[in-house]
Biotite code that builds the C-alpha atoms (Angstrom):
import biotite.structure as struc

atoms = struc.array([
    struc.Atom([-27.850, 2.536, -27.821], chain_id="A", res_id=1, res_name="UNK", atom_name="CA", element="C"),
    struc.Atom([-28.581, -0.703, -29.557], chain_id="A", res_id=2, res_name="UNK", atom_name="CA", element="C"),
    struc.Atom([-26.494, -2.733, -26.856], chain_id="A", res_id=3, res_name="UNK", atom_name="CA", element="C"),
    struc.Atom([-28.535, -0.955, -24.073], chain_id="A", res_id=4, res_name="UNK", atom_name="CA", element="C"),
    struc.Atom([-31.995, -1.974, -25.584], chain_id="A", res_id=5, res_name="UNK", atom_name="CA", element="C"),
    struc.Atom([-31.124, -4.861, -26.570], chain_id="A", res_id=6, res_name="UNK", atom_name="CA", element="C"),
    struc.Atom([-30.054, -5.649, -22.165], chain_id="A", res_id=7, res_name="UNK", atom_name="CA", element="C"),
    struc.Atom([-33.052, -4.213, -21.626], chain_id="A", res_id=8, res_name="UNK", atom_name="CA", element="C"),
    struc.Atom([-35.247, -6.534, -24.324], chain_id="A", res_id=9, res_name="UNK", atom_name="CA", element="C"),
    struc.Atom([-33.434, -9.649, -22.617], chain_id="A", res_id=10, res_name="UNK", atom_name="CA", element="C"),
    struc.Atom([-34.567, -8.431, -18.939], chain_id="A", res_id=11, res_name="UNK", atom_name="CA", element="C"),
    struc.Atom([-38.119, -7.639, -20.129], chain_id="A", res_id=12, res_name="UNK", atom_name="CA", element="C"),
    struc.Atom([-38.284, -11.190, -21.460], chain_id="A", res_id=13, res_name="UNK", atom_name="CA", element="C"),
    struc.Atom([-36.509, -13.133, -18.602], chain_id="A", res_id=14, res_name="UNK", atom_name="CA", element="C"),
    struc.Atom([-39.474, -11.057, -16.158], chain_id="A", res_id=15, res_name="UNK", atom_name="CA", element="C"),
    struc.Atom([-41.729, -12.396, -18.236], chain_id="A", res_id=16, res_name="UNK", atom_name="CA", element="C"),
    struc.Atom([-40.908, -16.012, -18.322], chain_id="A", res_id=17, res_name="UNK", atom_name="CA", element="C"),
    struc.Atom([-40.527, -16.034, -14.545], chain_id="A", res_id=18, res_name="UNK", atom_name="CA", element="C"),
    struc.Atom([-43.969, -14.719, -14.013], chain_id="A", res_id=19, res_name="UNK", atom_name="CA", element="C"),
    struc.Atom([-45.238, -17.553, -16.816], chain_id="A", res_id=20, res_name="UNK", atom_name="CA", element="C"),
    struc.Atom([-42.902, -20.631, -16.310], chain_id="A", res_id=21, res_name="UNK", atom_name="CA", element="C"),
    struc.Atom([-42.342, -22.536, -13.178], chain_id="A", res_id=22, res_name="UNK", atom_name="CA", element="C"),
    struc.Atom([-38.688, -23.150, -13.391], chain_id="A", res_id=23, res_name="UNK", atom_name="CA", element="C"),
    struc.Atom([-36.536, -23.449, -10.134], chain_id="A", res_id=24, res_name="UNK", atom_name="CA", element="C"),
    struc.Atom([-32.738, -23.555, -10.106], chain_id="A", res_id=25, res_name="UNK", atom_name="CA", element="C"),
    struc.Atom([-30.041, -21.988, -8.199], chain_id="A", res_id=26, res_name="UNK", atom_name="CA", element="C"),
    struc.Atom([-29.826, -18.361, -9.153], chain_id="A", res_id=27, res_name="UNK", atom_name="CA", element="C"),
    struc.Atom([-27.340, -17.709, -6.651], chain_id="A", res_id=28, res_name="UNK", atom_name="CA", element="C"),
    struc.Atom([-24.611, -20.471, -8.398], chain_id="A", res_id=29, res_name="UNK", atom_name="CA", element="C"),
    struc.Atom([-26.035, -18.940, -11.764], chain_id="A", res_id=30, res_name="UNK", atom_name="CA", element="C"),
    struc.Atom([-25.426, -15.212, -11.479], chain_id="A", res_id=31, res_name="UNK", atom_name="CA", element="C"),
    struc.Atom([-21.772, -16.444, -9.989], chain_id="A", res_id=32, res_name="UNK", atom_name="CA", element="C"),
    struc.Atom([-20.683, -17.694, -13.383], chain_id="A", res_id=33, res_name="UNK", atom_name="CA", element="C"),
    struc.Atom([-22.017, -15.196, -14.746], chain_id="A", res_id=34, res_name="UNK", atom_name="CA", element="C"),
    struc.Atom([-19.858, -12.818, -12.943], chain_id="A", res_id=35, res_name="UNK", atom_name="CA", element="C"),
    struc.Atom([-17.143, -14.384, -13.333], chain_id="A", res_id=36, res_name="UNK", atom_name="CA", element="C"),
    struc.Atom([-17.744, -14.380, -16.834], chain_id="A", res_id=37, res_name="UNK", atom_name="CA", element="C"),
    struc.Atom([-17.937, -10.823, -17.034], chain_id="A", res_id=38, res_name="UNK", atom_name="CA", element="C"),
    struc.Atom([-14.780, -10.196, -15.364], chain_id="A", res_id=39, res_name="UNK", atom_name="CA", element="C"),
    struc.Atom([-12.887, -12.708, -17.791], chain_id="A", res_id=40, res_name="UNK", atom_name="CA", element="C"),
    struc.Atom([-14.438, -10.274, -20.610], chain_id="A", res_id=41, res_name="UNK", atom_name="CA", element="C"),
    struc.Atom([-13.209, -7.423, -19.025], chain_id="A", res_id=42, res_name="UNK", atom_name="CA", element="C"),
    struc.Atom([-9.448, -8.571, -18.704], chain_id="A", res_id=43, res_name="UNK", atom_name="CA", element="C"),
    struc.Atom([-9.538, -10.462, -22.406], chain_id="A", res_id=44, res_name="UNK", atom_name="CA", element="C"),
    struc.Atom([-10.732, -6.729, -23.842], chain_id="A", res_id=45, res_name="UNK", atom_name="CA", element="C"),
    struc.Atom([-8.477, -4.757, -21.906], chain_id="A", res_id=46, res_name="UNK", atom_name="CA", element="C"),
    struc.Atom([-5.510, -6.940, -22.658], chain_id="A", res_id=47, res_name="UNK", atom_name="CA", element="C"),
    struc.Atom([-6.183, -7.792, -26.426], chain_id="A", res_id=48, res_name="UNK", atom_name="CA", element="C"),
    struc.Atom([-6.237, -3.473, -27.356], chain_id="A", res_id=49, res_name="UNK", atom_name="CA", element="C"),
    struc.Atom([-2.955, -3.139, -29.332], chain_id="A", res_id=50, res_name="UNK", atom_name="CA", element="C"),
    struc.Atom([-2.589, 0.803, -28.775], chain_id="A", res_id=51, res_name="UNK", atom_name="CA", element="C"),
    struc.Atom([-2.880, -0.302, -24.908], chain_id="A", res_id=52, res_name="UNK", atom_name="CA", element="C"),
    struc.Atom([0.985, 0.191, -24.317], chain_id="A", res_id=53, res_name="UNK", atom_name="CA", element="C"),
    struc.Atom([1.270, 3.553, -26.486], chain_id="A", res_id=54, res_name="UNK", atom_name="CA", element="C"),
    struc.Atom([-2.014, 4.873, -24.770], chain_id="A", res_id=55, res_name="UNK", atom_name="CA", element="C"),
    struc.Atom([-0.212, 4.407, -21.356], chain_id="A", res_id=56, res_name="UNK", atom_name="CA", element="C"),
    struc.Atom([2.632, 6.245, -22.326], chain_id="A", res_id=57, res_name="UNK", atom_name="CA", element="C"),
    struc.Atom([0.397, 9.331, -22.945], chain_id="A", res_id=58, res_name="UNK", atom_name="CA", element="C"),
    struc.Atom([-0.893, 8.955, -20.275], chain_id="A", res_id=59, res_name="UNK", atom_name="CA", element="C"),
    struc.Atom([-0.216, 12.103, -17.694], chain_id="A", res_id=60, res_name="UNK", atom_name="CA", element="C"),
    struc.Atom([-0.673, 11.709, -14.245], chain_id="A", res_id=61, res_name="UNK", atom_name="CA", element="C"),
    struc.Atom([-2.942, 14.479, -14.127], chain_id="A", res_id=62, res_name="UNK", atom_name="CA", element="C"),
    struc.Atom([-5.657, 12.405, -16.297], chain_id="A", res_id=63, res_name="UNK", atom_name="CA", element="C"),
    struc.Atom([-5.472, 10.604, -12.352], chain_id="A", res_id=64, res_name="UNK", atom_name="CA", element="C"),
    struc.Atom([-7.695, 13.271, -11.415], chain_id="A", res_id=65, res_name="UNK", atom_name="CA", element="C"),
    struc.Atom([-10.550, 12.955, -14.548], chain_id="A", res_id=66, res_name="UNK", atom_name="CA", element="C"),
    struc.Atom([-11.662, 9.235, -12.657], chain_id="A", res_id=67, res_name="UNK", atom_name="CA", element="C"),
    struc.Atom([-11.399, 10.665, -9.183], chain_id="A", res_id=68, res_name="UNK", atom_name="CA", element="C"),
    struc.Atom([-13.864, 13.494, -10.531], chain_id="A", res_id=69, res_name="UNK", atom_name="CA", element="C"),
    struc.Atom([-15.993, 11.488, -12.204], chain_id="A", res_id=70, res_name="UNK", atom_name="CA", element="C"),
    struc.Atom([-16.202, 9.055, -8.942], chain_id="A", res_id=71, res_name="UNK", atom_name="CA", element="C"),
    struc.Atom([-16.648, 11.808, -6.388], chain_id="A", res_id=72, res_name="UNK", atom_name="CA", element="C"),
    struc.Atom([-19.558, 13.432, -8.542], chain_id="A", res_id=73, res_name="UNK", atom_name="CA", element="C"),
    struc.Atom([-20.988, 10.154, -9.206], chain_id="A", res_id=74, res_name="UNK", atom_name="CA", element="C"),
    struc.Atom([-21.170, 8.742, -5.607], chain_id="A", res_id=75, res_name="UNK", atom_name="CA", element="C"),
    struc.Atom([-22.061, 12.744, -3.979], chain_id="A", res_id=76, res_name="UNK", atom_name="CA", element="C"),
    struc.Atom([-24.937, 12.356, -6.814], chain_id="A", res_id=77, res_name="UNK", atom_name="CA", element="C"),
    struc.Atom([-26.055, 9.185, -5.632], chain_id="A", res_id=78, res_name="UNK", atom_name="CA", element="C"),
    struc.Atom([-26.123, 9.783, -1.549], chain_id="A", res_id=79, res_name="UNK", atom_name="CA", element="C"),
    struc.Atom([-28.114, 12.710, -2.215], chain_id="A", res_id=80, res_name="UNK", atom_name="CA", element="C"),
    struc.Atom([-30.843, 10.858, -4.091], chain_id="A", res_id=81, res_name="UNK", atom_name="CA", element="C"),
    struc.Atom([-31.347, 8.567, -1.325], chain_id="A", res_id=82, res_name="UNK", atom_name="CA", element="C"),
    struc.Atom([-32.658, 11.762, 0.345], chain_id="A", res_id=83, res_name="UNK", atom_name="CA", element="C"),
    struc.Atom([-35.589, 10.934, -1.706], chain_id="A", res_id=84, res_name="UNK", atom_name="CA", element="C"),
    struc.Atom([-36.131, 7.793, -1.858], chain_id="A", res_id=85, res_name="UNK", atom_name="CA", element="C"),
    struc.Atom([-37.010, 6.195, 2.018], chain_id="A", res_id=86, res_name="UNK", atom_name="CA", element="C"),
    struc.Atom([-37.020, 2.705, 0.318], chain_id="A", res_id=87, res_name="UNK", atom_name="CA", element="C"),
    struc.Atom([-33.661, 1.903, -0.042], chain_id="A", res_id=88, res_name="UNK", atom_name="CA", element="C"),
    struc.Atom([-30.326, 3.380, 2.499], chain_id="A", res_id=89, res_name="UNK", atom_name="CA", element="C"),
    struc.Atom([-27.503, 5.818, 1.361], chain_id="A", res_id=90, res_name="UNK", atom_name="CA", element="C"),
    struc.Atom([-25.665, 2.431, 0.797], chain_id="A", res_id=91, res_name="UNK", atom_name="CA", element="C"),
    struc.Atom([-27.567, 1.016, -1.243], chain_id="A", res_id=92, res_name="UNK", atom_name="CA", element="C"),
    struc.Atom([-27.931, 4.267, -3.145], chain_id="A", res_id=93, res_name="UNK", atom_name="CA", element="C"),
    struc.Atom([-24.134, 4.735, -3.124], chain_id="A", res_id=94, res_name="UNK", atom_name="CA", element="C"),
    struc.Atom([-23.871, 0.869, -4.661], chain_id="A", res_id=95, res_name="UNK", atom_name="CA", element="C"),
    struc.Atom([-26.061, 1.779, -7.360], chain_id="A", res_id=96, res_name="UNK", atom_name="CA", element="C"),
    struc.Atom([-24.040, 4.575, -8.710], chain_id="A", res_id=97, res_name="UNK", atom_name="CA", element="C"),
    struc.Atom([-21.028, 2.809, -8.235], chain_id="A", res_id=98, res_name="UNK", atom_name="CA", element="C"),
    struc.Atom([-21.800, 1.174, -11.796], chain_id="A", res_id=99, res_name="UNK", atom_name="CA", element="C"),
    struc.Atom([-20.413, 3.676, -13.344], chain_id="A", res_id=100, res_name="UNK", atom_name="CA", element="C"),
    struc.Atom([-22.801, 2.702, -16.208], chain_id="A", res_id=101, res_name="UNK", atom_name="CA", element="C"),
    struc.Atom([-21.208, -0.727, -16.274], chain_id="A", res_id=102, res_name="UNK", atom_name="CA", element="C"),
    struc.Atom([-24.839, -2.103, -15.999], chain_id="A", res_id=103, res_name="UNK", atom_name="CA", element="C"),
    struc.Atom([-24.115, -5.855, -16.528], chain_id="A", res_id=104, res_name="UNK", atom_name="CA", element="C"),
    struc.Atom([-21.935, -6.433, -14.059], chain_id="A", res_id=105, res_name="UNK", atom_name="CA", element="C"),
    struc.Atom([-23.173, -3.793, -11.102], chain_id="A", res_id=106, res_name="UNK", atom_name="CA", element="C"),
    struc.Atom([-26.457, -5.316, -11.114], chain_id="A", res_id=107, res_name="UNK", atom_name="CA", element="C"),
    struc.Atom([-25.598, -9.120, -10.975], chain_id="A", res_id=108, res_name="UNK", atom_name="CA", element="C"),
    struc.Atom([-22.786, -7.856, -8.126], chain_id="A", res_id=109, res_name="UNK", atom_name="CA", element="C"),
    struc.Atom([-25.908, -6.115, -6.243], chain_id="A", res_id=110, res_name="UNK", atom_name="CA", element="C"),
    struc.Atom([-28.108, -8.999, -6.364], chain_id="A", res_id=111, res_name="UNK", atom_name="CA", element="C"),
    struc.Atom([-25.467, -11.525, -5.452], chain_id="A", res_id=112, res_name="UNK", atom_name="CA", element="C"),
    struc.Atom([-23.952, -9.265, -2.339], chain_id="A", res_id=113, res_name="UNK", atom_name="CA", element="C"),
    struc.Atom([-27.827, -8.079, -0.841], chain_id="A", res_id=114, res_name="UNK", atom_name="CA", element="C"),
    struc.Atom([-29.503, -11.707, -1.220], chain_id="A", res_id=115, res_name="UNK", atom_name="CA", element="C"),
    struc.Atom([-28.009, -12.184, 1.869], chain_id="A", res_id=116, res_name="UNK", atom_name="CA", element="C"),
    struc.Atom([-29.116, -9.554, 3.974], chain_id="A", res_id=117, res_name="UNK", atom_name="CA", element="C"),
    struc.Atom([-32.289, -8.599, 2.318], chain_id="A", res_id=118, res_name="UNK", atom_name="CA", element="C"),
    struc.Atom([-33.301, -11.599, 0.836], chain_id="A", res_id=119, res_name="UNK", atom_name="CA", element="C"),
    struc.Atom([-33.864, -12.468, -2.859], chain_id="A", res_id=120, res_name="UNK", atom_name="CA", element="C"),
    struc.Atom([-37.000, -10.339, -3.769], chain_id="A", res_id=121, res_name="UNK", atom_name="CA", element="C"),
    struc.Atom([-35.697, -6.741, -2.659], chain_id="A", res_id=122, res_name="UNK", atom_name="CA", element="C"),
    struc.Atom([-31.565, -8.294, -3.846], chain_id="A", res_id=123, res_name="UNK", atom_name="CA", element="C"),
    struc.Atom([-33.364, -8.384, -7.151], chain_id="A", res_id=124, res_name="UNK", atom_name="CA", element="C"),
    struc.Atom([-34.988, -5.085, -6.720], chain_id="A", res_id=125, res_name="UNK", atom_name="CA", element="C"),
    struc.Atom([-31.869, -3.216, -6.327], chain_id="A", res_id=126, res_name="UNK", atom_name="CA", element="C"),
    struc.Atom([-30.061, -4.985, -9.005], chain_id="A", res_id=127, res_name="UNK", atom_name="CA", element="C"),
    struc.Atom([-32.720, -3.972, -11.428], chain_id="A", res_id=128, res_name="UNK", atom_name="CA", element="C"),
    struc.Atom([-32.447, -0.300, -10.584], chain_id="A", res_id=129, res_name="UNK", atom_name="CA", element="C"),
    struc.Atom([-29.051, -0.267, -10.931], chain_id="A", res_id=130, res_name="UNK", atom_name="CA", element="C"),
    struc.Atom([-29.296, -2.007, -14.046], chain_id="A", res_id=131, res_name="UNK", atom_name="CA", element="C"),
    struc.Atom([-31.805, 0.091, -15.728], chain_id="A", res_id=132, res_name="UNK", atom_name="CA", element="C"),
    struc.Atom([-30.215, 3.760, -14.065], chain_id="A", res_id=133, res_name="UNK", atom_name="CA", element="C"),
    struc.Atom([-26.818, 2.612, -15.988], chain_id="A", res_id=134, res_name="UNK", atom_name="CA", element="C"),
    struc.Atom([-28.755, 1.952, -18.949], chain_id="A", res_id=135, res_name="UNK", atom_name="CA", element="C"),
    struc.Atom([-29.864, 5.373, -18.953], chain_id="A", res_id=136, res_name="UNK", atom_name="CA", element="C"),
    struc.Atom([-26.294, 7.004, -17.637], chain_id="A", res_id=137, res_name="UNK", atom_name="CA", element="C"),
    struc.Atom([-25.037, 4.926, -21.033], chain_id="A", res_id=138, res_name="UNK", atom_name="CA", element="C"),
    struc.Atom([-28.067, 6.517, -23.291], chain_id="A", res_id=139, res_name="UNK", atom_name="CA", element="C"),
    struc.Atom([-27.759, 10.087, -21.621], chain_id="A", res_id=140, res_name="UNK", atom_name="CA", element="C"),
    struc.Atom([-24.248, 10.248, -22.189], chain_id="A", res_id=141, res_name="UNK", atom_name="CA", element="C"),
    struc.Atom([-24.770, 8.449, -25.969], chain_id="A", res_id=142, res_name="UNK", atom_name="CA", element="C"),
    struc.Atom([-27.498, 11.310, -26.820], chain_id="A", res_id=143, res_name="UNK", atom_name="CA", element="C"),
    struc.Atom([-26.354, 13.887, -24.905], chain_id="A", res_id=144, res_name="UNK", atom_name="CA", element="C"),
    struc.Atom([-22.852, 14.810, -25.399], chain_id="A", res_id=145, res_name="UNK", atom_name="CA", element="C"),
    struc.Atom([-23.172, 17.905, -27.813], chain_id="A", res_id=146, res_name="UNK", atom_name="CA", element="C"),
    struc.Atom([-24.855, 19.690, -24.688], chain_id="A", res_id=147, res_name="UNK", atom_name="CA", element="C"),
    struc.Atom([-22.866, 18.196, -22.338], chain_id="A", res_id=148, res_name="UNK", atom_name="CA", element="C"),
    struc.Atom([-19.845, 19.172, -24.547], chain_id="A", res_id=149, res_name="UNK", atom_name="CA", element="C"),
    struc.Atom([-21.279, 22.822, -25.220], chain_id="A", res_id=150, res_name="UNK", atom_name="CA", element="C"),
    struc.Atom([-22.255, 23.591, -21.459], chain_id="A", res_id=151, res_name="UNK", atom_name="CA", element="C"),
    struc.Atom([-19.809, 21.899, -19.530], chain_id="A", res_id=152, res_name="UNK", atom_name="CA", element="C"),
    struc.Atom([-16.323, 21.324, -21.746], chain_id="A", res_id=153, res_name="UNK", atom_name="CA", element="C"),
    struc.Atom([-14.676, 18.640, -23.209], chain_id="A", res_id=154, res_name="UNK", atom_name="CA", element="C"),
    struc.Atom([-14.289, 16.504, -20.280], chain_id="A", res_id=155, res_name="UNK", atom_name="CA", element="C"),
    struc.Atom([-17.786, 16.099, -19.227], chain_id="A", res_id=156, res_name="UNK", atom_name="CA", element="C"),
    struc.Atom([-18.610, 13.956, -21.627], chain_id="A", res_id=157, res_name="UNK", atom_name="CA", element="C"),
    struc.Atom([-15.732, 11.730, -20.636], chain_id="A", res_id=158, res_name="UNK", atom_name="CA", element="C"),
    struc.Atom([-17.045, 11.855, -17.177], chain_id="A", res_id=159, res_name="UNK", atom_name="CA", element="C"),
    struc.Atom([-20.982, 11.543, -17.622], chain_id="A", res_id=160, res_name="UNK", atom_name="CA", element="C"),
    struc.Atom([-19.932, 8.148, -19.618], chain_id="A", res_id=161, res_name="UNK", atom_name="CA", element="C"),
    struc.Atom([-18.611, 6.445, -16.939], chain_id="A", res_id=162, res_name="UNK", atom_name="CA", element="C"),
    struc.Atom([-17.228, 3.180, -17.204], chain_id="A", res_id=163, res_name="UNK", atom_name="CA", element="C"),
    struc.Atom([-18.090, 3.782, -21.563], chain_id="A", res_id=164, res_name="UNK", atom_name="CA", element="C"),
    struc.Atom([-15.818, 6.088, -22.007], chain_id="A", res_id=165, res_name="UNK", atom_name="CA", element="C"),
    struc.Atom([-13.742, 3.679, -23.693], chain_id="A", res_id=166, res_name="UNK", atom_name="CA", element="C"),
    struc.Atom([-15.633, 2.015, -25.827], chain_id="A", res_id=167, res_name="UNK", atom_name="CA", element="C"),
    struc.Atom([-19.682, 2.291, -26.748], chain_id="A", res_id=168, res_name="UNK", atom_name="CA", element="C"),
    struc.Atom([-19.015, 6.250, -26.225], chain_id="A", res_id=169, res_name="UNK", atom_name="CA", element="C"),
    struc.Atom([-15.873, 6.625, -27.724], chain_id="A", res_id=170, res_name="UNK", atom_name="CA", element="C"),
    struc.Atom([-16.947, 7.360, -30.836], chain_id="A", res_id=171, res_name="UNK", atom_name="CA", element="C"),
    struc.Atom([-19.549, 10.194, -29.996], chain_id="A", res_id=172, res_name="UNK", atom_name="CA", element="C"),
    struc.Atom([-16.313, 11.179, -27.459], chain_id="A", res_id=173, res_name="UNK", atom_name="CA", element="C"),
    struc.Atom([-13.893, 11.638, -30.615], chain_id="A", res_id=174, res_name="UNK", atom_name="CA", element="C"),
    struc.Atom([-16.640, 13.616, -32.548], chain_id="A", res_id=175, res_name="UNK", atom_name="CA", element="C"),
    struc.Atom([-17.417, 16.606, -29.942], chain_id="A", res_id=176, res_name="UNK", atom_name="CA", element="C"),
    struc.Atom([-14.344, 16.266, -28.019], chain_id="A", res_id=177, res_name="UNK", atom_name="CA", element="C"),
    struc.Atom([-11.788, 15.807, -30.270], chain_id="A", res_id=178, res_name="UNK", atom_name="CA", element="C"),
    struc.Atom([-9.203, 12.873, -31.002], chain_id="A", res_id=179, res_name="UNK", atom_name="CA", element="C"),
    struc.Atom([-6.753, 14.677, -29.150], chain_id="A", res_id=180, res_name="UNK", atom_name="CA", element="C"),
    struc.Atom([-9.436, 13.221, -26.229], chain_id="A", res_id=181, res_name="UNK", atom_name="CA", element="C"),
    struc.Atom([-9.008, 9.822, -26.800], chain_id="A", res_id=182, res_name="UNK", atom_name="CA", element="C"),
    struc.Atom([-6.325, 8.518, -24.614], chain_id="A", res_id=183, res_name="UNK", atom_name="CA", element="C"),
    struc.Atom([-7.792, 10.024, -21.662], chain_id="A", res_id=184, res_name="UNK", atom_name="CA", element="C"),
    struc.Atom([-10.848, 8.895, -22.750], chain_id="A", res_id=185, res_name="UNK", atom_name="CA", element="C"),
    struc.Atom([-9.923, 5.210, -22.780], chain_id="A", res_id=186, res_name="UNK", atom_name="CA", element="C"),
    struc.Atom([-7.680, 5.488, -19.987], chain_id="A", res_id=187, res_name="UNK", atom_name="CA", element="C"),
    struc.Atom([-10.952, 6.904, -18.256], chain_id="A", res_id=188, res_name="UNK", atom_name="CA", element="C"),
    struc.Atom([-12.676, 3.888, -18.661], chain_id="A", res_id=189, res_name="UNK", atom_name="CA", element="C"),
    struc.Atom([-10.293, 1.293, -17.659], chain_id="A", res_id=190, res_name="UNK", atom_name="CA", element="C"),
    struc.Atom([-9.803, 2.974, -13.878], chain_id="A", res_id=191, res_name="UNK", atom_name="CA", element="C"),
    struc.Atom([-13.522, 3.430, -13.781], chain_id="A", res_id=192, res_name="UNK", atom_name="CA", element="C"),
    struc.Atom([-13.855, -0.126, -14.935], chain_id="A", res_id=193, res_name="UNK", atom_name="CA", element="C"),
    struc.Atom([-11.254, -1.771, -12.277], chain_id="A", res_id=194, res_name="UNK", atom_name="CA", element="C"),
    struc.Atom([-12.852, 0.489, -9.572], chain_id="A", res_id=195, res_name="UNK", atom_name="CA", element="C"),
    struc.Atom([-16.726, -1.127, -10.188], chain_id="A", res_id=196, res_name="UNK", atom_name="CA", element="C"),
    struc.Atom([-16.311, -4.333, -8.304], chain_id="A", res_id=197, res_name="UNK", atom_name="CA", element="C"),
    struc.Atom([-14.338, -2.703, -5.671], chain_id="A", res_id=198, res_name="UNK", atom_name="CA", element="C"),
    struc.Atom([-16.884, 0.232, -4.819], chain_id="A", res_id=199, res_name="UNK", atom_name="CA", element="C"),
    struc.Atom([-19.914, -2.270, -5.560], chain_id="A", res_id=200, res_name="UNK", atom_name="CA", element="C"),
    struc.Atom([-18.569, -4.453, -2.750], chain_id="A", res_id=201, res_name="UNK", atom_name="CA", element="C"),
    struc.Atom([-18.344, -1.972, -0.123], chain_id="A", res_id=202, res_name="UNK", atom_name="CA", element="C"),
    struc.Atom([-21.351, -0.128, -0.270], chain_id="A", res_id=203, res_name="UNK", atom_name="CA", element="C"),
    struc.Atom([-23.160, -3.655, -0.773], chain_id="A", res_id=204, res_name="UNK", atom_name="CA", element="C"),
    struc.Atom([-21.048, -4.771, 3.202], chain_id="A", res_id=205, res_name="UNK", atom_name="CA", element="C"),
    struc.Atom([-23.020, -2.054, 4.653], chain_id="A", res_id=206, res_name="UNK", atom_name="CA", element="C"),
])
């Protein structure tokens, strides 16, 4: 939760000193580093967890199907709401909920794939959707697992986390889940976390 705010306290503030400042520089080259940034991150944490070799010896391959659930729902989720919203295509719908609540990186992989073919204003648009409707996947699924848990079983939470199943949820996981949760949890994450980019991507080439 204090992550997520704290994104969301850094976005309010860089809005406001682009209304108030006239800087210009390359966003474009910017948001590139950034990425690739990002994506070192991702490999350096995956790679550094010492328990990553016994975790994927646990690991059954019916756990395959937690991810595929968790993607199907997701992106079935996300087509239907572009039934209600005229402003923006299934795709672009469908690209928004492929964060998986990874809201760094889906939104600066939005804005750099649409600046082409929507130019920067409504690029940026999008990216900030998706980067606020992770944010509140991340603090739904932080706040919410007890019901989730109570209502749905012990792999809902693992799926309404997304992409934090593995780490900022983990905890909250362990507690209504149970430990006995944990590799699938974090196995969870890592497939929803290699499948971002790739799902981002396509529904951004549409």
């Amino acid at each position: 939760m204090k992550n997520s705010l704290l994104v969301l306290a850094f976005f309010c503030v860089g809005c406001l000193v682009g209304v108030f400042s006239q800087w210009e520089f390359e966003v474009h080259s910017l948001s590139l580093y950034i990425l690739y940034a990002l994506m070192l991150q991702v490999g350096i944490s995956i790679g550094c967890n010492k328990e990553l070799k016994n975790m994927i010896k646990q690991v059954h391959p019916k756990m395959l199907m937690i991810p595929l659930a968790t993607i199907i729902g997701t992106l079935l989720f996300s087509a239907f709401a572009s039934l209600l919203l005229s402003r923006w295509s299934v795709f672009d719908c469908l690209a928004v909920g492929s964060g998986f609540a990874y809201y760094s990186l889906s939104s600066i992989l939005i804005t750099q794939f649409k600046e082409p073919t929507i130019g920067v204003q409504l690029a940026t648009e999008l990216g900030t959707i998706a980067l606020l409707s992770n944010i509140f996947r991340e603090m739904m699924a932080l706040l919410g697992s007890p019901l989730i848990r109570k209502y749905f079983g012990k792999l809902a939470p693992i799926s309404a986390a997304g992409v934090n199943s593995m780490d900022v949820v983990l905890p909250v996981i362990t507690r209504y889940a149970g430990k006995e949760m944990i590799p699938v949890a974090i196995f969870h994450g890592i497939l929803i976390d290699l499948s971002v980019p790739f799902f981002v991507s396509l529904f951004c080439s549409f």
